[in-house]
C-alpha distance (Angstrom), angle and dihedral (degrees) to the residues before:
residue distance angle dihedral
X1 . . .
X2 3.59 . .
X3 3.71 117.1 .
X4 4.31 111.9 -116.2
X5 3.88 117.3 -96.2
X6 3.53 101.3 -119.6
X7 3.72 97.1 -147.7
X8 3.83 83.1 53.8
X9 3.86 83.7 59.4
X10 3.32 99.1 36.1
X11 3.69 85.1 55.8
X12 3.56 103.0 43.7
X13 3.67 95.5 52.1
X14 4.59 85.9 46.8
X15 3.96 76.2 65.6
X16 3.78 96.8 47.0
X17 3.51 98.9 55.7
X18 4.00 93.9 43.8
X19 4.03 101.4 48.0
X20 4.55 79.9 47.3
X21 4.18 85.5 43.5
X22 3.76 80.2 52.1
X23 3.27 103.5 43.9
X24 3.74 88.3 45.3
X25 3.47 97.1 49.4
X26 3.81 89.6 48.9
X27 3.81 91.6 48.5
X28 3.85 129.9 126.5
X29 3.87 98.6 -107.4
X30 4.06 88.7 36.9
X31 3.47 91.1 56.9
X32 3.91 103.4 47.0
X33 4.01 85.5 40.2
X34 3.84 91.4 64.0
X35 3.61 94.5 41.9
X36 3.95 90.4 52.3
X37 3.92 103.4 109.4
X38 3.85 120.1 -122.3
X39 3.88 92.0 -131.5
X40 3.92 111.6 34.8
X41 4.25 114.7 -175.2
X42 3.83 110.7 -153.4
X43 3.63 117.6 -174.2
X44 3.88 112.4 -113.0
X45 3.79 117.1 -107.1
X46 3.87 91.8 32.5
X47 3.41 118.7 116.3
X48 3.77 102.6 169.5
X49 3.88 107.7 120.3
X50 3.64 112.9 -87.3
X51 4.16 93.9 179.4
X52 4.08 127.4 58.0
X53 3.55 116.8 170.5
X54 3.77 123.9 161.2
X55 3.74 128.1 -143.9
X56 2.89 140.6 -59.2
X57 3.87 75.2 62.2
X58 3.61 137.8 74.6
X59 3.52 144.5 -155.7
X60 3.96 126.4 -148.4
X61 3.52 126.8 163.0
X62 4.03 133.5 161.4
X63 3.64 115.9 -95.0
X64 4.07 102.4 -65.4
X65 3.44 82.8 72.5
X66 3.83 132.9 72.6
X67 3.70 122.3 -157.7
X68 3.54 121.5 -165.1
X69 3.42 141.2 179.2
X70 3.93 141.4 -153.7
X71 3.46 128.9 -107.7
X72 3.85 88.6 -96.8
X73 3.97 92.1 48.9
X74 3.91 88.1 -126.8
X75 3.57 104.5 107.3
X76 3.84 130.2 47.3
X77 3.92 128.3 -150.0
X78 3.30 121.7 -164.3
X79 4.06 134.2 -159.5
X80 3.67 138.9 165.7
X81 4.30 113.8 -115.0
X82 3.95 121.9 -169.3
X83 3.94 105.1 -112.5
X84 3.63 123.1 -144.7
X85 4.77 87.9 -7.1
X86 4.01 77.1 -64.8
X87 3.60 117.5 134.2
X88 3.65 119.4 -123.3
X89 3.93 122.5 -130.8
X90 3.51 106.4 166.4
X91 3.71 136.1 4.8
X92 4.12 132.2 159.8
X93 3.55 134.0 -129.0
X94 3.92 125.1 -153.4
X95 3.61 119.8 -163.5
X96 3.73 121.9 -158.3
X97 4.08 136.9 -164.1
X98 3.54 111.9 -113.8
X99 4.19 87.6 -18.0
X100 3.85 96.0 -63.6
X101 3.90 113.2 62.6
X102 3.52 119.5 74.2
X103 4.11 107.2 -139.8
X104 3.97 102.5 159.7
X105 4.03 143.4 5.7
X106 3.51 107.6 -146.6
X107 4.63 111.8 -159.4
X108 3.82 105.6 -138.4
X109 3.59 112.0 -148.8
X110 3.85 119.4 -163.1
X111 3.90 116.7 -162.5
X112 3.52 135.4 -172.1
X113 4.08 111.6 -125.9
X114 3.72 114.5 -85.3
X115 3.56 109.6 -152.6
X116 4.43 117.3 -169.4
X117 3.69 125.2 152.5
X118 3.89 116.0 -110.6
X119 3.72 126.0 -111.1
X120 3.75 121.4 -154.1
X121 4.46 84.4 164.8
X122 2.99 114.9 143.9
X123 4.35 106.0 -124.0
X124 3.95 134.1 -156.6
X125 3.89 98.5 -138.6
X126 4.17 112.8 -159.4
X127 3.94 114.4 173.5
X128 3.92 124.2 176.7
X129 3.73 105.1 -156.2
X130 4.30 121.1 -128.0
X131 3.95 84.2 -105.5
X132 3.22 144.3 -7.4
X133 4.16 130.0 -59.1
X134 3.34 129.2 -140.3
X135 3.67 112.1 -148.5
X136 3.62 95.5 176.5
X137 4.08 155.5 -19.6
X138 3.50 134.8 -120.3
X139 3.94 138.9 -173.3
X140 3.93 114.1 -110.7
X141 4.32 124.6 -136.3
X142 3.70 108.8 -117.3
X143 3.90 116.4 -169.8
X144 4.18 88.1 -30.2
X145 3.86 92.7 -41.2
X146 3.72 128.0 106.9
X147 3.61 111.4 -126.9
X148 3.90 130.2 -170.2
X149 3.67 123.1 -97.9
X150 3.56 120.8 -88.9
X151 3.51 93.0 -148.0
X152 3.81 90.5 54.3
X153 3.59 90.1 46.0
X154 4.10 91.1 59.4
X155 3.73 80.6 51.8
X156 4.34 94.4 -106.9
X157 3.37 111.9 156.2
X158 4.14 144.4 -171.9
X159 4.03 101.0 -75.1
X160 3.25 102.1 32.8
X161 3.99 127.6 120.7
X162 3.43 125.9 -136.4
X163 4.18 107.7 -145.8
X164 3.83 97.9 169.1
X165 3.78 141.2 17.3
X166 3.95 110.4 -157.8
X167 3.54 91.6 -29.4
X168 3.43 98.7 -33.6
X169 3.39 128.6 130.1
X170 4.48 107.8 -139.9
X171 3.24 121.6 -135.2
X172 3.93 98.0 174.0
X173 3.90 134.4 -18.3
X174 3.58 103.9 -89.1
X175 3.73 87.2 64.3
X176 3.81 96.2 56.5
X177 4.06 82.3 47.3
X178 3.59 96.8 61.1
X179 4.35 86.9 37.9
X180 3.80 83.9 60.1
X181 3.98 94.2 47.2
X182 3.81 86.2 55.8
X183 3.65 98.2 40.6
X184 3.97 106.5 121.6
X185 4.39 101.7 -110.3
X186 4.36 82.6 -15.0
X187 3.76 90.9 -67.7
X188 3.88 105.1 159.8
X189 3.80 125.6 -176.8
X190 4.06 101.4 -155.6
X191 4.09 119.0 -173.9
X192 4.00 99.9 -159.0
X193 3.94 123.6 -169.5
X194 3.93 101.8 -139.7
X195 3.97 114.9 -176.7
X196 3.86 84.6 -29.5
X197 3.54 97.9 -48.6
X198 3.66 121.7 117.1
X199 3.83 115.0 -134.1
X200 3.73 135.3 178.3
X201 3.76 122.4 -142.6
X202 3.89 134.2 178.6
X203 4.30 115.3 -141.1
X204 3.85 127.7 -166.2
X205 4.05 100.6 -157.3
X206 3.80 108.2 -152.6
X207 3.91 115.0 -124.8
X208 3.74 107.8 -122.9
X209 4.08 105.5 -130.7
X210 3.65 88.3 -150.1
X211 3.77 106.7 60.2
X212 4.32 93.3 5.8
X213 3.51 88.3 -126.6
X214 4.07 121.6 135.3
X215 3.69 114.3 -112.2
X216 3.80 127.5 -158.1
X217 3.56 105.7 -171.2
X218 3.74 100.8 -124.4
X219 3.32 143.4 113.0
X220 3.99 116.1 -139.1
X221 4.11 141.7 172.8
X222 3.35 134.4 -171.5
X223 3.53 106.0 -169.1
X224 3.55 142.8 33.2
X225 4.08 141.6 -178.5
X226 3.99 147.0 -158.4
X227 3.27 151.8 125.3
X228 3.80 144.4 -72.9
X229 3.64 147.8 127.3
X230 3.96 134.7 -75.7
X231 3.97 106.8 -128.6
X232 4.14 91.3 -172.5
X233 3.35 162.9 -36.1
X234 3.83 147.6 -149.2
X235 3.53 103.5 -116.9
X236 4.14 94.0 -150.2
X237 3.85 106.4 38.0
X238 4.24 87.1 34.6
X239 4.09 88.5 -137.0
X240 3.71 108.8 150.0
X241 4.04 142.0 175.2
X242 3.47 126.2 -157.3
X243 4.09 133.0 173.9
X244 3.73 105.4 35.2
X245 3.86 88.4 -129.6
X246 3.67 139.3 56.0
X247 4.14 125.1 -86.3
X248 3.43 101.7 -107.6
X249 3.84 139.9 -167.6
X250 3.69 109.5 -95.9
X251 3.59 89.6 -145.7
X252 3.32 111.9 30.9
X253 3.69 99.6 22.0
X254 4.00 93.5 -132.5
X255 3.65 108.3 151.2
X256 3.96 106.0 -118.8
X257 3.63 125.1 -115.5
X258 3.65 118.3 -135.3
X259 3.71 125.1 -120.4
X260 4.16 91.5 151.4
X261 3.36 126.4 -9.7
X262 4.18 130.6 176.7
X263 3.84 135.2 -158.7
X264 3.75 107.9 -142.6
X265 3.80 135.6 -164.9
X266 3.68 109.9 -97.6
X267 3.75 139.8 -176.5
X268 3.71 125.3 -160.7
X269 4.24 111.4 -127.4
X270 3.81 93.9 -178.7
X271 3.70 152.8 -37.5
X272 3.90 136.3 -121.2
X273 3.51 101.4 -143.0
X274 3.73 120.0 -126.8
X275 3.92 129.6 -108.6
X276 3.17 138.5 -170.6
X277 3.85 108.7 -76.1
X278 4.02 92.6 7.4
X279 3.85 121.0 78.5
X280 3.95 118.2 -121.7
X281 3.87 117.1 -130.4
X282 3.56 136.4 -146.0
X283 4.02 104.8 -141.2
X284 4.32 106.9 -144.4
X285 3.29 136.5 -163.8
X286 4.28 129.0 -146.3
X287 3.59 132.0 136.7
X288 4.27 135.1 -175.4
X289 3.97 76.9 -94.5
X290 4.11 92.6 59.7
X291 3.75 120.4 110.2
X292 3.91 108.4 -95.5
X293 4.00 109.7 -136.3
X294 3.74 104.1 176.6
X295 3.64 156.3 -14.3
X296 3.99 124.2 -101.9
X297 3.44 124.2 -131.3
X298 3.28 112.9 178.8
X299 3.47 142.1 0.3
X300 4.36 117.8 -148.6
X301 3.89 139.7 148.5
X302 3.82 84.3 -73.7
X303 3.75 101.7 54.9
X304 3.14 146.0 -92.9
X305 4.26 120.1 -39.3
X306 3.64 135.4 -170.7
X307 4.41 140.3 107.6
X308 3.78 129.3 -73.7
X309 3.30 125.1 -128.0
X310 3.54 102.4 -122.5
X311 3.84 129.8 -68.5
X312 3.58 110.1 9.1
X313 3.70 99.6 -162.4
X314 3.67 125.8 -125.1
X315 3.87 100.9 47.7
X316 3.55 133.2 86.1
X317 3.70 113.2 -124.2
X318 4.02 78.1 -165.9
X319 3.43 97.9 66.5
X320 3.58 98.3 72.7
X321 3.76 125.9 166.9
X322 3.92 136.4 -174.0
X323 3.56 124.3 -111.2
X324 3.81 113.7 -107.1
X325 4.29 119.1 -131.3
X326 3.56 115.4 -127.9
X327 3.70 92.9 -111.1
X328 3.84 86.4 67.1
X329 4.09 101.0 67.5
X330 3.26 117.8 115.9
X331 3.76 132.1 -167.2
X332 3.66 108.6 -117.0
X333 3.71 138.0 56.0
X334 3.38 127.2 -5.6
X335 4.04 139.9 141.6
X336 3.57 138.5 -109.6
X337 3.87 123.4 -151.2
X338 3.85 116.7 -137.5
X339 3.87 146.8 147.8
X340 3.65 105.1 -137.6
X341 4.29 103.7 155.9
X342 3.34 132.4 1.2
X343 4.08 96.9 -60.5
X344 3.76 92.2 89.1
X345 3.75 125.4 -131.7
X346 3.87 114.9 -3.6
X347 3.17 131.6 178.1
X348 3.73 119.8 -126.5
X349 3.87 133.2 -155.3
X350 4.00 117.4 -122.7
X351 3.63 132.1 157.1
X352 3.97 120.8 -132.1
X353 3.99 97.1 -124.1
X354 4.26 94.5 178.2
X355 3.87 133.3 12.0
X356 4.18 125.0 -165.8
X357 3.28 114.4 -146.8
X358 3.96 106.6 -119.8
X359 4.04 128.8 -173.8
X360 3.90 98.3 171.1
X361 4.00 121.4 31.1
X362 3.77 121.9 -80.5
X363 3.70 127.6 143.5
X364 4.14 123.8 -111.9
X365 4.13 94.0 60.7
X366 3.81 103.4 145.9
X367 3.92 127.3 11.9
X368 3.90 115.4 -136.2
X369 3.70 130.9 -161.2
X370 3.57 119.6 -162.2
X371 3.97 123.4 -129.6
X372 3.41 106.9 167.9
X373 3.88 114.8 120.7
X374 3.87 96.2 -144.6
X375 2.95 96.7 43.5
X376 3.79 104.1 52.0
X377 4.01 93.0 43.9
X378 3.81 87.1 60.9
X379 3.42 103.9 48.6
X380 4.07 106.3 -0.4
X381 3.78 89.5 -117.1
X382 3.83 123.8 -53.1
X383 3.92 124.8 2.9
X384 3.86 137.7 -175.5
X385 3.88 103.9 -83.3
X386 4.38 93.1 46.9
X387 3.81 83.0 78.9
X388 4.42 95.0 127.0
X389 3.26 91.6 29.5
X390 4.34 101.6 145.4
X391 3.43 119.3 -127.6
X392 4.17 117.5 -147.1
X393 3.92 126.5 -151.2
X394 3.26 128.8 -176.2
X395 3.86 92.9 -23.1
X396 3.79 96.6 -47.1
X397 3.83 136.7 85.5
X398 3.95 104.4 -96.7
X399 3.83 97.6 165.0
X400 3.71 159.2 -28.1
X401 3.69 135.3 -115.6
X402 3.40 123.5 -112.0
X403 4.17 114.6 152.5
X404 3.48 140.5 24.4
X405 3.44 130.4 -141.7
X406 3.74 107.9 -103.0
X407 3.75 102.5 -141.5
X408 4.29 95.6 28.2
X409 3.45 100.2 39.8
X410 4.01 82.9 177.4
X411 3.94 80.0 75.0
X412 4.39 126.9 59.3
X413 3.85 136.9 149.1
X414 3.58 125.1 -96.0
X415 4.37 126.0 -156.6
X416 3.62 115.4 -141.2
X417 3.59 109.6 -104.0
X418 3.83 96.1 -124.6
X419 3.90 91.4 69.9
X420 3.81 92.1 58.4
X421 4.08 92.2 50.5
X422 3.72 90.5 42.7
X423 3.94 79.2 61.0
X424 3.75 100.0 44.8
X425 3.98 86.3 52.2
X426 3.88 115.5 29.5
């Protein structure tokens, strides 16, 4: 008998261990382990198990945490209790393999209910920036002869905001006009926010022989407006969101600082529905005559923030419902709430088709597919303009629209709810 080869071994036990690494790795209790969240939110009062893990890992946790196990010992559930009539804020979890190595540290936090009343509203948006943006340069004509941009020369470019003009501060772009008109030979001192850096830049305008007026070579704006939808509000401090996304720059896509901002009254007139490859749109409606409902704030990757006014009209601050954790989506149906003609806010059926498991705030969560018939024969599915639009699980606001799919627009991401209150309140 001839003796083994042992490479052949050596080999042959290298393929062992990786098809039983894979098979490990690809496991039950592996799986659900990596998907556990490092930050989990569970609503205070709830003691409902939040946590299953099988063996071979286990739970332990101090004593604002209860551990138990099924009759077989194999699986773990895990809820928060009240210790001592004391309310519990924040507790940790450590799970170990087989009982003795530590592989993750899971931060329980316990929240009271937040209750706010959805929107679905369609909004007119208008934001004047802190400054003034630059959304491009362009050469000048000098007796006949094209001549490069002074702005480009100073090294200004598309994206870039202008915060102060010789020691001005700008409040819109006429005012760094008439700066340059009174700038000694068109000398102009500009302080420019770029990505969040402050930078400070020197610009020669060119006088125009024509007209004798100083030219910069730039194109500016200090405003702009649109459309979109409210998601919610708190119906006693008035603090809202809306969107689901930041305001940006059509053309340069710079998100906009705020100086002032308004929510206006708006009424849909149409929509071009979406295909695949082409965008749908929602068509609005406001004018300087349209009922102003509230000041915004700010403007960040999860919308737009700010007050109302007062009553905003066509919501019930009544109808209040309580703001879902991200460990509560489910796939399956669900319903979206959104003004898309003249009927008002509807709600529409969807069905959550994937969920990513989230601990800290970030915006594609859960991917929705629409399914209601109305709906999709009016606008194929979701358009530019539902953007806010709240999304309702199981009785409780779970998320909020923010993109559609490009080439399905029967398909778009949705942000857990919780990381647009956690704005309106931290």
């Amino acid at each position: 008998m001839k003796p083994s080869n042992p490479k052949s071994v050596i080999r042959c036990m290298s393929w062992i261990i990786c098809v039983f690494m894979l098979l490990f790795y690809y496991s039950p209790g592996v799986q659900t382990l990596i998907n556990i969240p490092t930050d989990i939110y569970v609503a205070e009062g709830d003691t409902s198990p939040f946590l299953t893990l099988n063996e071979p890992f286990k739970v332990s946790g101090d004593g604002e945490v209860s551990v138990s196990s099924s009759f077989d010992q194999r699986i773990s559930e895990v809820t928060v209790r009240k210790i001592n009539s004391g309310k519990v804020e924040h507790t940790t979890l450590d799970i170990d393999l087989f009982g003795l190595i530590p592989v993750k540290t899971v931060n329980v936090h316990v929240m009271p209910p937040q209750m706010v009343a959805p929107g679905g509203k369609p909004i007119g948006v208008t934001i004047h920036m802190k400054g003034v943006l630059v959304v491009g340069t362009s050469n000048l004509i000098q007796g006949g002869k094209e001549v490069d941009s002074p702005a480009a020369l100073a090294g200004i470019r598309a994206g870039d905001m202008i915060l102060k003009a010789n020691g001005t501060e700008l409040t819109d772009s006429a005012q760094l006009s008439v700066i340059c008109q009174d700038a000694p030979d068109g000398v102009m001192d500009l302080e420019i926010s770029r990505n969040g850096e402050i930078r400070n830049v020197t610009l020669r305008a060119q006088m125009d022989e024509e007209d004798q007026q100083y030219r910069m070579g730039m194109w500016v704006r200090d405003s702009t407006s649109g459309i979109g939808t409210l998601s919610f509000f708190d119906p006693v401090t008035k603090r809202f969101g809306a969107l689901g996304h930041a305001v940006n720059d059509i053309d340069t896509s710079t998100t906009l600082s705020v100086r002032k901002g308004e929510l206006i009254e708006s009424e849909i007139v149409g929509a071009t529905p979406g295909a695949q490859g082409k965008p749908g749109e929602l068509h609005g409606s406001f004018h300087s005559g349209s009922k102003r409902l509230g000041t915004i704030e700010e403007n960040t990757e999860y919308g737009i923030f700010g007050t109302l006014y007062g009553d905003i009209g066509g919501l019930s601050e009544s109808e209040l419902l309580e703001i879902a954790y991200p460990s509560e989506a489910k796939l399956g149906s669900a319903y979206i709430l959104s003004t898309v003609d003249g009927g008002g806010v509807t709600a529409y059926e969807c069905n959550i088709v994937k969920i990513f498991s989230q601990s800290s705030p970030a915006q594609k969560g859960m991917v929705i597919e629409i399914t209601d018939e109305k709906l999709l024969s009016i606008t194929g599915g979701i358009v530019q303009g539902m953007s806010g639009s709240p999304l309702i699980q199981n009785g409780k606001l779970l998320g909020v629209v923010t993109h559609v799919f490009i080439n399905n627009p029967q398909k778009g991401y949705c942000m857990y709810a919780l990381w647009m209150n956690k704005e309106i309140f931290d």
